[in-house]
C-alpha positions in Angstrom: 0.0 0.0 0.0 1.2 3.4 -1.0 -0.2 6.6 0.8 0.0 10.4 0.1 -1.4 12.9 2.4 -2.0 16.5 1.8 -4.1 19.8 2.4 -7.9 19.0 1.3 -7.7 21.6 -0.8 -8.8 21.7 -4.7 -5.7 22.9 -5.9 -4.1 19.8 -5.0 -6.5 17.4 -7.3 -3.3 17.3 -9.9 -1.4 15.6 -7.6 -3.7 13.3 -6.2 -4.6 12.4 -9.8 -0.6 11.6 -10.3 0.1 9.9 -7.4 -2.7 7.4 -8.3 -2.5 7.1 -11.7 1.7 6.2 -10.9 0.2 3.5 -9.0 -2.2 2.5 -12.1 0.5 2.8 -14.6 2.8 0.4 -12.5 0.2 -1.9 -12.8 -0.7 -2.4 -16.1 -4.2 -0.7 -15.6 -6.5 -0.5 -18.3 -7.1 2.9 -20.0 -10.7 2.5 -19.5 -10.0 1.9 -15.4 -8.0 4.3 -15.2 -10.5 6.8 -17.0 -13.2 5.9 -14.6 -11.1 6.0 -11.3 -9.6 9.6 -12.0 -13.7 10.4 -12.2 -14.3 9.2 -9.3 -11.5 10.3 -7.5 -11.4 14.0 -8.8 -15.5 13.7 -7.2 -14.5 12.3 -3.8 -11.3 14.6 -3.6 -13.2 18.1 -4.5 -16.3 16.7 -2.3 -14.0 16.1 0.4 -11.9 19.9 -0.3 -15.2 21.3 -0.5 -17.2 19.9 2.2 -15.3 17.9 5.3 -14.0 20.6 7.1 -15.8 23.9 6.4 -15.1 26.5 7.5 -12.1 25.3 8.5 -9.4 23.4 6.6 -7.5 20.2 7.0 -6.0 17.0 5.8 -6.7 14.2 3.8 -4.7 10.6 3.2 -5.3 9.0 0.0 -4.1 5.8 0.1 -3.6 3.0 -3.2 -3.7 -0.9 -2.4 -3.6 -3.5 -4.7 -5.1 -7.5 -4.5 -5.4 -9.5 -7.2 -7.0 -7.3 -10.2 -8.6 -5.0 -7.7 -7.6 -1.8 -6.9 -8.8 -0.1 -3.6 -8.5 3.9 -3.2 -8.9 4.8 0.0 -10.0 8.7 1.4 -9.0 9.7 5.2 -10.2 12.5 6.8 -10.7 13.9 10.2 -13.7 16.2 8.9 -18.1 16.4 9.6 -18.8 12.9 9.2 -20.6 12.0 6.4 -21.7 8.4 4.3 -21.8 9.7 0.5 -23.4 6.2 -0.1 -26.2 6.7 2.0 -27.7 10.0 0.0 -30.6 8.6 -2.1 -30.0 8.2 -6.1 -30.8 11.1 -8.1 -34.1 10.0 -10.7 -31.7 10.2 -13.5 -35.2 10.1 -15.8 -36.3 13.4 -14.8 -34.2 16.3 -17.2 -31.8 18.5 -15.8 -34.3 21.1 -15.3 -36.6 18.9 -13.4 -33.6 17.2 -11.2 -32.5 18.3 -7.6 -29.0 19.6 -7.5 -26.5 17.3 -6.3 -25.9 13.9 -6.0 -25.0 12.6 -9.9 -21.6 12.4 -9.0 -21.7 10.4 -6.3 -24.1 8.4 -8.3 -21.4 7.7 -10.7 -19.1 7.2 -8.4 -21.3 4.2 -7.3 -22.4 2.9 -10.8 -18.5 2.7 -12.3 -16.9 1.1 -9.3 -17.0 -2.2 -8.0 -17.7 -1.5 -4.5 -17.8 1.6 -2.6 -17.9 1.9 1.2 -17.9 4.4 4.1 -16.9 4.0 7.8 -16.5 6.4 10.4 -13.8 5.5 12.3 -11.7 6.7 15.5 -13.3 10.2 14.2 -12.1 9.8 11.0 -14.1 9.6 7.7 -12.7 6.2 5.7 -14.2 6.2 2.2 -13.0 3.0 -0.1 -13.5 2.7 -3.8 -12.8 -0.5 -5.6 -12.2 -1.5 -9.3 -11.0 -4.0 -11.1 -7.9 -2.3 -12.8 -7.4 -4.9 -15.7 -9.4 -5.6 -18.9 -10.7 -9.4 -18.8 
């Protein structure tokens, strides 16, 4: 497992982005993976820079672990403790116009990964994404 930790700020998406995609690369990860997992990190990143501490500021550990053909990405943060996976689906049927703000994301977040999951732990806010990094 490799980890980087940095200010939660959206300024730093760039290098979250690299680190990772270092991490992809050195694994023979699929373009199409790695397209989808740079989605949904640059979402859970800016949420996170956006949202976990305000108005205050802090810190956030992105950490990269690999099993099999699975990759897990992992967000850390001491901020408001929040489950992204618990919001409700936006009704992706209605148009734009018609939909409530928010959420469609988070909703791709969950549709392009594997498995997503959220604990709250020792006051920290663990968010895990999963996806299997290699074409079949």
């Amino acid at each position: 497992m490799t980890e980087l930790t940095l200010a939660a700020k959206t300024e730093n998406l760039d290098e979250v982005l690299g680190f990772v995609n270092e991490q992809l690369e050195a694994q023979g990860c699929s373009m199409r993976a790695q397209l989808e997992l740079d989605i949904a990190i640059e979402e859970l990143f800016v949420n996170i820079a956006n949202y976990a501490y305000k108005p205050e500021e802090g810190s956030v550990t992105i950490q990269v672990e690999f099993k099999g053909d699975m990759v897990s990405v992992i967000f850390i943060d001491g901020g408001t403790p929040y489950n992204p996976w618990e919001r409700e689906d936006p009704d992706i049927t209605l148009s734009a116009e018609d939909r409530q703000i928010g959420g469609l994301g988070v909703y791709m977040v969950k549709k392009s990964m594997n498995h997503v999951d959220y604990i709250h732990q020792d006051g920290k806010n663990i968010l895990t994404i999963q996806k299997q990094f290699q074409e079949e």
